[in-house]
C-alpha positions in Angstrom: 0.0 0.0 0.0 1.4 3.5 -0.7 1.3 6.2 1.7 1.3 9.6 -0.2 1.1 12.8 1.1 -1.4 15.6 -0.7 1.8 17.5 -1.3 3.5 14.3 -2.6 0.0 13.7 -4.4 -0.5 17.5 -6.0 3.7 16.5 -7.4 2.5 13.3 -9.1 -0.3 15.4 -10.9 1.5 17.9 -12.0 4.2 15.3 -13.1 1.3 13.5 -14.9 -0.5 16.6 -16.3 2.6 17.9 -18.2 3.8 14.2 -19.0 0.2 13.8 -20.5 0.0 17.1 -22.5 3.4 15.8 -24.3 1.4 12.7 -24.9 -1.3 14.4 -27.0 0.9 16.5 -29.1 2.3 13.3 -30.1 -1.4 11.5 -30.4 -2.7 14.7 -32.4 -5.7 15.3 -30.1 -7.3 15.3 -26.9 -7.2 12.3 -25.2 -10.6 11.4 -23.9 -9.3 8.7 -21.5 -7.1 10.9 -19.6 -8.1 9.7 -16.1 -6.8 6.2 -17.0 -3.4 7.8 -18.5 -3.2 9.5 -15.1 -4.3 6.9 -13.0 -1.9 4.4 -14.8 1.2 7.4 -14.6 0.9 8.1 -10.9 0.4 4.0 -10.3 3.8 3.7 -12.4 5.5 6.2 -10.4 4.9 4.7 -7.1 5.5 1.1 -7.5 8.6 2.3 -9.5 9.7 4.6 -6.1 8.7 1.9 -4.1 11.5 -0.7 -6.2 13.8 2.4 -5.7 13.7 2.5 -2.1 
């Protein structure tokens, strides 16, 4: 289980949300299943920091 503080949190989204708008310049349009993308980015992230640790 991860423990994540909001600060921590608000990071990952703003990690996500500029990692994501690079991802739609390349797709050539909005990407209607961005909470997925997100959800799937900030999953990623953890387990990866988890591995790290």
């Amino acid at each position: 289980m991860y423990e994540v503080t909001v600060d921590e949190l608000a990071g990952l989204l703003r990690e996500a949300e500029s990692a994501h708008g690079e991802y739609e310049k390349e797709l050539g349009h909005a990407d209607s299943g961005w909470p997925e993308w997100y959800a799937r980015f900030i999953l990623d992230k953890l387990e990866k920091d988890e591995v790290d640790l």
